[in-house]
C-alpha positions in Angstrom: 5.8 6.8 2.1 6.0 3.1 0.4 3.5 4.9 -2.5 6.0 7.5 -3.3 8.9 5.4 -3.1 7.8 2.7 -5.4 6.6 5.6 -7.8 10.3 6.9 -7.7 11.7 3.1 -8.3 9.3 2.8 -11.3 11.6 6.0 -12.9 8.1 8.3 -14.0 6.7 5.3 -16.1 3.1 5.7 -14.5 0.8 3.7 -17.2 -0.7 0.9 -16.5 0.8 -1.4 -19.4 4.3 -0.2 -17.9 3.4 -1.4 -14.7 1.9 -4.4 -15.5 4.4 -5.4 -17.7 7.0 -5.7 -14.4 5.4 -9.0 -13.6 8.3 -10.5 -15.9 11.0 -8.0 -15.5 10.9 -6.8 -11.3 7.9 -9.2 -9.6 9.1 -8.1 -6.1 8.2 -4.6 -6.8 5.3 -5.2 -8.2 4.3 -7.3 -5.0 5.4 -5.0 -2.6 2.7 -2.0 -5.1 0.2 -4.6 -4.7 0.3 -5.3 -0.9 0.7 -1.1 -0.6 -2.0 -0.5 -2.2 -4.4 -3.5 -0.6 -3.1 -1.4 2.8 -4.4 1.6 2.0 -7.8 -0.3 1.3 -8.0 -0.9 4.3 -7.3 -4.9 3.8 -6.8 -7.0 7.0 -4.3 -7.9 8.7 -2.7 -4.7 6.8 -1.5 -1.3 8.5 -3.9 0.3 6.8 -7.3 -1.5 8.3 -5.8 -0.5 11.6 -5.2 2.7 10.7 -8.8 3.1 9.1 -10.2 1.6 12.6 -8.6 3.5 14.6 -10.1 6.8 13.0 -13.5 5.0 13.0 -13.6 4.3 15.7 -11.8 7.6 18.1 -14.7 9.5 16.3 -17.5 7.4 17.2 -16.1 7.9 20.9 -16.1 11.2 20.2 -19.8 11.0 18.9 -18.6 12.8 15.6 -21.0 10.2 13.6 -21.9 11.9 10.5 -18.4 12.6 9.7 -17.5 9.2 10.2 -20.4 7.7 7.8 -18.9 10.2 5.4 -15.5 8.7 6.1 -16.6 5.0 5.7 -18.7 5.9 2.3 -15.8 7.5 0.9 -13.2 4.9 2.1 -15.6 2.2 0.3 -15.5 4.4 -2.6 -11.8 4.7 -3.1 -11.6 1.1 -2.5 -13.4 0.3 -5.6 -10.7 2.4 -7.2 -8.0 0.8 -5.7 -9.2 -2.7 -6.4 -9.5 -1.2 -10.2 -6.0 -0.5 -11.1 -5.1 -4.0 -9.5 -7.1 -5.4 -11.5 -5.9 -4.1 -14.3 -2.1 -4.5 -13.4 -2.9 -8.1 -13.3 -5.2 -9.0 -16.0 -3.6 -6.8 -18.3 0.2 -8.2 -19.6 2.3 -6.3 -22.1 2.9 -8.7 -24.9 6.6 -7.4 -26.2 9.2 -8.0 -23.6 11.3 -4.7 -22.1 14.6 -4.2 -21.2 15.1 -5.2 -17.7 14.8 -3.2 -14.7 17.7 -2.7 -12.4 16.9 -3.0 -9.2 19.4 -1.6 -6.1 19.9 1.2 -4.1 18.3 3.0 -1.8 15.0 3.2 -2.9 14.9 -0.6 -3.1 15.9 -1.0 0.9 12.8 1.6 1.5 10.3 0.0 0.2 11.3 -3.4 1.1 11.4 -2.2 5.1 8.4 -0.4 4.6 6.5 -3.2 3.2 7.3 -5.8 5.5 6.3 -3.6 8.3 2.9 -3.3 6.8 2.5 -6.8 6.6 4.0 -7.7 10.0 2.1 -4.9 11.7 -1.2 -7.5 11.4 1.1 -10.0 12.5 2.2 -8.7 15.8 1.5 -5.0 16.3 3.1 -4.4 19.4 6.8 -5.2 17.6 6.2 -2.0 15.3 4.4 0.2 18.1 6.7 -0.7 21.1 9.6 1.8 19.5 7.2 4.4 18.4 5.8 4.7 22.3 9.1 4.7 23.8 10.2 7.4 21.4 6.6 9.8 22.3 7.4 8.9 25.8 
């Protein structure tokens, strides 16, 4: 959800030199695209290791191994290419300077909130989960 969000905040500008270039012009979007997209590599103490362990390991107790192996090769290769277009957000800065971004609304509260909770979920996971389980139950 924080993916599509920051895509819709970013206004259909998907190219890399756009991107980059809000280093200057809107650094706490960028910063909340860069921690989004370390989660869904699966970087600790992020949501997404958590999410990736849990899978891992529910089908290992489930003795589904060869599905999980294929899992864990292809999480290791869609890793490479999320560490590739961070890299190249940050390495690669757009040498004329853009109008600035407005930032505000809506869209800007949702991936604030949902980027915070992916960082405090290594933090304490119980504050995030404890809602969740009394709402199932």
């Amino acid at each position: 959800m924080n993916s599509f969000s920051i895509m819709i905040a970013l206004g259909g500008r998907y190219d890399i030199r756009y991107i980059s270039s809000l280093y200057r012009e809107a650094p706490v979007l960028l910063m909340a695209l860069v921690i989004n997209i370390y989660s869904l590599v699966g970087i600790p103490p992020l949501m997404g290791f958590f999410g990736k362990q849990m899978i891992i390991s529910g089908g290992l107790l489930g003795g589904y191994v060869g599905i999980v192996t294929i899992g864990i090769i292809t999480s290791v290769i869609s890793g490479a290419y999320y560490l590739r277009v961070i890299k190249e957000i940050m390495l690669k800065r757009e040498e004329k300077r853009r109008e600035r971004r407005e930032e505000g609304g809506a869209v800007t509260w949702v991936i604030s909130i949902i980027t915070l909770l992916t960082v405090f979920y290594g933090v304490n996971p119980r504050l995030i989960m404890l809602p969740i389980t009394i709402m199932v139950s």
